[in-house]
SELO-937336 format. One line per 2 residues: their letters; for each residue x, y, z of C-alpha. Coordinates in steps of 0.25 Angstrom, whole numbers, padded with zeros to 4 digits. Each point is the difference from the previous one (the first is absolute). Example, Ala and Ser with C-alpha at 12.3 -4.5 7.8 and 13.67 -1.06 7.14 Angstrom:
<atoms>
AS> 0049,-0018,0031  0006,0014,-0002 $
</atoms>
This chain:
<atoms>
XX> 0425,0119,0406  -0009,0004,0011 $
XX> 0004,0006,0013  -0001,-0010,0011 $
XX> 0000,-0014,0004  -0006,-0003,0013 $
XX> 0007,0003,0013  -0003,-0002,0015 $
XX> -0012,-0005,0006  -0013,0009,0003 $
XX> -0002,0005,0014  -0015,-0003,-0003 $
XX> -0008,-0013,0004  -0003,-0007,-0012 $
XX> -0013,-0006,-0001  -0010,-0010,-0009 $
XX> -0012,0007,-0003  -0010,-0007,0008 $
XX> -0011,0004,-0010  -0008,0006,0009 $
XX> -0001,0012,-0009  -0007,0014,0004 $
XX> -0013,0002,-0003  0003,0012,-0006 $
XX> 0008,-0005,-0012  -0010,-0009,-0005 $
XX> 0002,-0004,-0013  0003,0010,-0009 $
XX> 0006,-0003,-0013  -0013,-0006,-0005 $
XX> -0007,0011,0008  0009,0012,-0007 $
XX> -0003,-0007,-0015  -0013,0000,0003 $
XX> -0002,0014,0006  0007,0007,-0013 $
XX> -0008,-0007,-0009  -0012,0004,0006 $
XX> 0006,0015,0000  0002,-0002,-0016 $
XX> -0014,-0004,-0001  -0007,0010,0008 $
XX> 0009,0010,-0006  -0006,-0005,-0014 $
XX> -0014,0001,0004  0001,0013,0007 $
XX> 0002,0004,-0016  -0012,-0006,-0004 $
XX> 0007,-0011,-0007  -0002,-0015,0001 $
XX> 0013,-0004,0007  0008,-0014,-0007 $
XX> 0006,-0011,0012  0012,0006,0001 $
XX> 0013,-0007,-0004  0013,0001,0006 $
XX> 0008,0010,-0010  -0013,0009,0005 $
XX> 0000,-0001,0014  0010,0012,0006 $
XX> 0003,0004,0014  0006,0015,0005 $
XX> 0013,0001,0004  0009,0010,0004 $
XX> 0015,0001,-0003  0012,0011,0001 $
XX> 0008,0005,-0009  0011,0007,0009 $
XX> 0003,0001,0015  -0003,0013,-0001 $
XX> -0010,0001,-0009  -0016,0000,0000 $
XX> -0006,-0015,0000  -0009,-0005,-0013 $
XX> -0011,-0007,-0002  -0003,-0012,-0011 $
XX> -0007,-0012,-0003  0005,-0016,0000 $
XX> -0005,-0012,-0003  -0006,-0007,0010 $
XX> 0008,-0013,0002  -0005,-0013,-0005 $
XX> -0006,-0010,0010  0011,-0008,0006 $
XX> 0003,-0013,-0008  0000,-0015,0007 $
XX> 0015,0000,-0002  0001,0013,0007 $
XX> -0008,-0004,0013  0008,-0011,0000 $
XX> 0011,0007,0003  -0004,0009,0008 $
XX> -0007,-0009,0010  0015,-0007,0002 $
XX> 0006,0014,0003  -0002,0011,0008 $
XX> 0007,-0001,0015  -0006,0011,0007 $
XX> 0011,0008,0010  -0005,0010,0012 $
XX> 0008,0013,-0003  -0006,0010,0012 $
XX> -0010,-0007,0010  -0006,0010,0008 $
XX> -0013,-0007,0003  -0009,-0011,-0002 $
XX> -0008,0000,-0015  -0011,0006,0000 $
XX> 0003,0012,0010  0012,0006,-0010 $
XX> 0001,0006,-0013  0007,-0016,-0010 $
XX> 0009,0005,-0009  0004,-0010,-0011 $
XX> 0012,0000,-0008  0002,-0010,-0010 $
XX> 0012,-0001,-0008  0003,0000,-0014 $
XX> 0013,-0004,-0008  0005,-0006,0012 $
XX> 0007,-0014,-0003  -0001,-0011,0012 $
XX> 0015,0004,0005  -0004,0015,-0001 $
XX> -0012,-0001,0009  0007,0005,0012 $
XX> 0004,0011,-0008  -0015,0003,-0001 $
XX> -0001,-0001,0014  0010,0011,0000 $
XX> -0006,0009,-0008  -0014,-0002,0005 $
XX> 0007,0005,0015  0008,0012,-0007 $
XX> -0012,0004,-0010  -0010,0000,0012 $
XX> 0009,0009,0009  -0001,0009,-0012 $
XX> -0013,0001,-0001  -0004,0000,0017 $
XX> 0010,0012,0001  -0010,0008,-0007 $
XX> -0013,0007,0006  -0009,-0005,0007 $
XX> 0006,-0011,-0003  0011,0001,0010 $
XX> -0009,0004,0010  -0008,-0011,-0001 $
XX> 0011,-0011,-0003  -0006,-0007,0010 $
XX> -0014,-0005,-0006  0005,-0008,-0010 $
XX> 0006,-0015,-0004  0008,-0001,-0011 $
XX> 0001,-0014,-0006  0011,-0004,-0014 $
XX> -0005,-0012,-0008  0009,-0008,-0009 $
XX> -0003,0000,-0014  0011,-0008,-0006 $
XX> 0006,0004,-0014  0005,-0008,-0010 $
XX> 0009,0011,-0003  0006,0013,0007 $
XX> -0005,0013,-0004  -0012,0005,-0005 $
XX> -0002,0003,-0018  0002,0013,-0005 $
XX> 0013,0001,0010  0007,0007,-0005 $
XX> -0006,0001,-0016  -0011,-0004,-0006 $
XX> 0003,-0013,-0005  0003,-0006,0011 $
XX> -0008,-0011,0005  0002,-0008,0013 $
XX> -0009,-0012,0006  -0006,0005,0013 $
XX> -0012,-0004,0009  -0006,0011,-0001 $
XX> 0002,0004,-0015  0005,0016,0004 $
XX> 0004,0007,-0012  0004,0014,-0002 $
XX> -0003,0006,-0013  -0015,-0003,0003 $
XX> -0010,0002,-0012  0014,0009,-0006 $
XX> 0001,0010,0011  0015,-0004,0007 $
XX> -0003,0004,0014  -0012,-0007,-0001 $
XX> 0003,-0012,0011  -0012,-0011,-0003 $
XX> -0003,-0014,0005  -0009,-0011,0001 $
XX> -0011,0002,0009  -0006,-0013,0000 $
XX> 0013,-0004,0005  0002,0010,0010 $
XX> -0012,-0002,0008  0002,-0015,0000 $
XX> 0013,0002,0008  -0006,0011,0008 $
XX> -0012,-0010,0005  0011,-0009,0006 $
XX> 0004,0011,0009  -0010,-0002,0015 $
XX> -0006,0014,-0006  0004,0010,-0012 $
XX> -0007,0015,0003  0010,0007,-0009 $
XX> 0010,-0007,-0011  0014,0003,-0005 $
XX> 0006,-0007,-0012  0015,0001,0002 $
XX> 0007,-0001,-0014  0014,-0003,0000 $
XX> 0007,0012,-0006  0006,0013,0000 $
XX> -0008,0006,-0010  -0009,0012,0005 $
XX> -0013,-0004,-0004  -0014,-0006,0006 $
XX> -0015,0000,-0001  -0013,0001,0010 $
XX> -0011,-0008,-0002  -0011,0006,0006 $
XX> -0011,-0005,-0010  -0001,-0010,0007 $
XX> 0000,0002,0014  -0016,0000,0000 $
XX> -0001,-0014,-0005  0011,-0006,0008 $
XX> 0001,-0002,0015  0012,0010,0002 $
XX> 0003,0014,-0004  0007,-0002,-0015 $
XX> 0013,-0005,-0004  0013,0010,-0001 $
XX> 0013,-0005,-0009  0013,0006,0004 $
XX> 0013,-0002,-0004  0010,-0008,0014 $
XX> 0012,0009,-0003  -0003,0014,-0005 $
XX> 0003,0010,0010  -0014,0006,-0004 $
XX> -0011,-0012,-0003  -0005,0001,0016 $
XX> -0005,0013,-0006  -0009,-0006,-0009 $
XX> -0004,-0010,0011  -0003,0013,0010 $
XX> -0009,0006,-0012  -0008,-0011,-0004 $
XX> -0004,-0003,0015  -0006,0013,-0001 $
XX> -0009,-0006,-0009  -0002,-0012,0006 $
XX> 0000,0004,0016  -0004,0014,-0001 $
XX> -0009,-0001,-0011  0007,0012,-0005 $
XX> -0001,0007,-0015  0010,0003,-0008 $
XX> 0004,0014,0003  0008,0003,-0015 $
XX> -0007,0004,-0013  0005,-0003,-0014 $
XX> 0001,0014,-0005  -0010,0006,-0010 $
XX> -0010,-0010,0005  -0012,0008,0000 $
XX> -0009,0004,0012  -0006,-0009,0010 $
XX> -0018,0001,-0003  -0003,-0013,0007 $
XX> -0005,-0002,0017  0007,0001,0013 $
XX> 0011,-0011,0000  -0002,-0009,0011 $
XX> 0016,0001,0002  0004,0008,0013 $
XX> 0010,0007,-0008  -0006,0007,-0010 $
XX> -0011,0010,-0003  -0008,0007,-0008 $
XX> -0002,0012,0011  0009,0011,0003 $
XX> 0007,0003,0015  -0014,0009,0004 $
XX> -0007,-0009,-0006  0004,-0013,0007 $
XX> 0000,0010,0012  -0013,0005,0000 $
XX> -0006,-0014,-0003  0009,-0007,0009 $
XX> 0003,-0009,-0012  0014,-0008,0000 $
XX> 0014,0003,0005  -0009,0014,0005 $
XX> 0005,-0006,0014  0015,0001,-0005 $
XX> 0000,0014,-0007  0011,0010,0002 $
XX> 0008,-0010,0009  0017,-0002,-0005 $
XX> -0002,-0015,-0006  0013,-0008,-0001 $
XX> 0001,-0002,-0014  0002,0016,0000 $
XX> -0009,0013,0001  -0013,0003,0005 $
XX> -0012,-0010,-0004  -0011,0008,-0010 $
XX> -0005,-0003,-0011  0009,-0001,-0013 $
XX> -0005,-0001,-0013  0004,-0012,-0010 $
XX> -0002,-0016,0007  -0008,-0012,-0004 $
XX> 0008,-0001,-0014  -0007,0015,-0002 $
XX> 0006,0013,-0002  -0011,0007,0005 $
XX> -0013,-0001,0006  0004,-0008,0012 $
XX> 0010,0003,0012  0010,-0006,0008 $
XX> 0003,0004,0014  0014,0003,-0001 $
XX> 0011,0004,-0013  0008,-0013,0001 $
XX> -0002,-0014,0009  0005,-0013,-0004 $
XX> -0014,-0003,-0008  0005,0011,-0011 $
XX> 0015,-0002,0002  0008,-0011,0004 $
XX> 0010,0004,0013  -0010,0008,0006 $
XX> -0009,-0003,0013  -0012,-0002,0002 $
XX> -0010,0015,0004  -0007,-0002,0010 $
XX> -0013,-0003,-0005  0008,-0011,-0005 $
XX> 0006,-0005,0012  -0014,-0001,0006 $
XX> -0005,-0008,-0011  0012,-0009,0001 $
XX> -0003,-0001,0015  -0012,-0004,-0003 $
XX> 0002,-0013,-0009  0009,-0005,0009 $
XX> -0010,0000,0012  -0010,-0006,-0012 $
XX> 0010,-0012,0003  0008,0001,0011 $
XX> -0007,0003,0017  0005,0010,0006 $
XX> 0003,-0010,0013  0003,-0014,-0002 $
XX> 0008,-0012,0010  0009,-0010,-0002 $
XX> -0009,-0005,0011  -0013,-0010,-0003 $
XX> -0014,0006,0005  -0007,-0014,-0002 $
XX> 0006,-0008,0013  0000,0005,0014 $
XX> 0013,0004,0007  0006,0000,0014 $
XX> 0003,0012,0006  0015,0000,-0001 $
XX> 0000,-0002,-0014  0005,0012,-0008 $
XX> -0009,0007,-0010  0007,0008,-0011 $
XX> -0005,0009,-0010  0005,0009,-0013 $
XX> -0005,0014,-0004  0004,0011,-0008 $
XX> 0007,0010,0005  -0012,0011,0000 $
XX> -0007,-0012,0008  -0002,0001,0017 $
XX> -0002,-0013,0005  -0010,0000,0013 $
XX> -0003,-0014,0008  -0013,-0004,0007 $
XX> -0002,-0011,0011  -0015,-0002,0000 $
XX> -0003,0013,-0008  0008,0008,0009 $
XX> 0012,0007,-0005  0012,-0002,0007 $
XX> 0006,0014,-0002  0014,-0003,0005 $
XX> 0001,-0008,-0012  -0004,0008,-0011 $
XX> 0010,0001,-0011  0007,-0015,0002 $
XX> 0002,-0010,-0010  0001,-0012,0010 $
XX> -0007,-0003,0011  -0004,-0012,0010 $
XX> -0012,-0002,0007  0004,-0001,0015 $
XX> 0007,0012,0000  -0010,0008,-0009 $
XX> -0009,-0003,0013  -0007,-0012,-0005 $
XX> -0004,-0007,0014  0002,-0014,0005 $
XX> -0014,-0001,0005  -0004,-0014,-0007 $
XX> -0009,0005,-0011  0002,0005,-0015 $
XX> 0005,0014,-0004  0001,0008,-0013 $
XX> 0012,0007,-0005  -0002,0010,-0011 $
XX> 0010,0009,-0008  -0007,0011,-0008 $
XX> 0009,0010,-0010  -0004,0011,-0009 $
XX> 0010,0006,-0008  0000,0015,0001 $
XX> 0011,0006,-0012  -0003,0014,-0004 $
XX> 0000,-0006,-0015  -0014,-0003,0000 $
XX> -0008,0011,0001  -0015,-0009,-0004 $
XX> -0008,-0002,0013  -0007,-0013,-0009 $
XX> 0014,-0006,-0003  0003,0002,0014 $
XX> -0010,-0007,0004  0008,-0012,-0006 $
XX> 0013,0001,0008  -0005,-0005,0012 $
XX> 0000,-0016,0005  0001,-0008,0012 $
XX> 0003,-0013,0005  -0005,-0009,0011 $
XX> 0007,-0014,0007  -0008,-0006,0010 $
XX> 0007,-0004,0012  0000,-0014,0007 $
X> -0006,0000,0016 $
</atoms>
């Protein structure tokens, strides 16, 4: 009954994962059951009582979900998913063809995104590749985003379902056999887009690096979830559910990397939620301090304040954020981290800018820097747009080559003379959307290839 069967060949290169898994994400199932039951236990102590070893039915992770494309997203708890059965790694070590979506640069320099795919029978998996192509044009369309398209890789991995669909599509009872175990209805709240997580980062390790993670679930029910609990304890920044074909799940996607990237709060509050008492949050985009304030002790977005910000308006200080109505501050009256559709303020747009370069190198080549070359071979290079490329021969700039992306060392003045040279390609990115001299310390790099006599 479902929508598709599978179609014509993926444009990608498909690829076995060569287990040569990132370093950055680790084994983290065992580590994310571990974590939250340490989190119950200090919580227990803190109260003065003598915490019990905590079960599974206690042990709860946050998640966030939405309720409407235009409404305010929610916060929850879930149980945390049971430790993956024998039977289950199994099947996962036999599955899990990994396919490179966008291949911008080697692992390592760029920002690895990690799709995996849920309800997706083995004849739909081209289908997957599909909607892993049109999802993430979605979401790169949007600031900073699109300016930045070129930091990251983008990689699907197969998870093959014994049936298509997702459960809770389109009512409640319904229940489908998938890898992944996605489920509207989660914990009774129907946009509520839950999966197994255990299982999620076992397909995401077979990926050559996971940085950020996407669970595409084969539907077209608006719904999805961010779990950004986790995303201390694992070695990539949380996992995001989204409906494949719902005109308005790459939305969600977009808001929960502002968690996850950004390291941004929650900008909406729950109404009649009281007043904010507690410290400074950490979070960028809120505040307990007025404009003047922020101004006077050059405190927060103080660098961005007055300035038009894309989301609309003029960036201030604008009471209710952080799930409180009052007490704390957001910089302007509605981005995408209170509304779904909006864009991102600019204190936000620096923040993202920011976790993607905690990632990605603001210069990278296709081009090894381990083994000398000869002077007619050609050096290429990728940089954001914001970025100026300069070249050095010996530590002397070349400047009639500033700004290009290729170059080769003979006619970059590299001299036939019988001994060894250095070539060098240094870039800093210099967008007017980061305003932080300490974060712009971070957008610089270089690169050096040793030339052969």
């Amino acid at each position: 009954m479902f929508r598709r069967t599978s179609t014509s060949a993926s444009t990608g290169s498909s690829i076995r994962p060569s287990r040569r898994i990132s370093v950055r994400t680790g084994v983290a199932a065992g580590l994310a059951v571990a974590a939250l039951a340490a989190t119950t236990t200090i919580a227990a102590t803190a109260q003065g009582a003598t915490p019990a070893p905590p079960t599974h039915d206690q042990r709860t992770q946050k998640v966030e979900y939405f309720t409407g494309a235009n409404g305010h997203p929610r916060q929850t708890t879930v149980p945390v998913s049971p430790p993956l059965t024998k039977s289950a790694r199994s099947a996962i070590a036999s599955d899990g063809d990994v396919t490179s979506i966008v291949q911008n640069g080697p692992v390592g320099s760029k920002l690895d995104v990690v799709f995996v795919g849920d309800g997706y029978t083995a004849a739909q998996q081209e289908d997957f590749h599909a909607d892993v192509r049109a999802k993430w044009a979605k979401i790169s369309a949007v600031e900073p985003y699109a300016s930045y398209s070129g930091l990251f890789n983008v990689w699907a991995v197969d998870a093959v379902s014994n049936e298509s669909g997702v459960s809770g599509d389109p009512t409640q009872d319904v229940v489908r056999d998938t890898a992944l175990d996605s489920a509207f209805f989660c914990e009774g709240t129907e946009r509520l887009l839950c999966v197994d997580t255990g299982k999620v980062e076992s397909y995401a390790s077979k990926a050559p690096a996971a940085d950020l993670v996407v669970v595409l679930s084969n539907s077209t029910k608006y719904g999805g979830a961010g779990y950004n609990d986790i995303s201390s304890q694992v070695g990539y920044d949380g996992i995001a559910t989204a409906s494949s074909d719902n005109d308005q799940s790459d939305q969600i996607a977009v808001h929960e990397t502002g968690h996850s990237l950004g390291k941004l709060a929650d900008e909406y509050d729950y109404g009649q939620s009281g007043t904010y008492s507690g410290p400074e949050p950490t979070q960028a985009n809120i505040t307990t301090l007025s404009a003047d304030q922020m101004t006077a002790q050059q405190q927060k977005w103080y660098r961005w304040i007055g300035q038009q910000s894309p989301d609309g308006g003029t960036v201030g200080a604008f009471e209710g954020g952080g799930y409180y109505q009052y007490g704390l501050n957001r910089p302007t009256e509605n981005s995408i981290m209170r509304s779904l559709g909006r864009e991102f303020n600019l204190p936000g747009r620096e923040a993202m800018i920011a976790g993607f370069y905690r990632w990605a190198s603001v210069l990278s080549s296709p081009v090894a820097t381990d083994h000398k070359l000869s002077r007619g071979d050609r050096i290429r290079v990728t940089v954001p747009g914001s970025a100026q490329v300069r070249w050095y021969v010996d530590g002397r700039e070349r400047k009639a080559a500033r700004g290009k992306a290729s170059v080769v060392p003979r006619t970059l003045g590299v001299p036939a003379d019988g001994r060894a040279h250095r070539v060098t390609a240094r870039a800093t990115d210099r967008t007017d959307a980061v305003r932080d001299p300490a974060l712009r310390k971070q957008l610089s790099g270089s690169l050096t290839w040793r030339i052969a006599p």
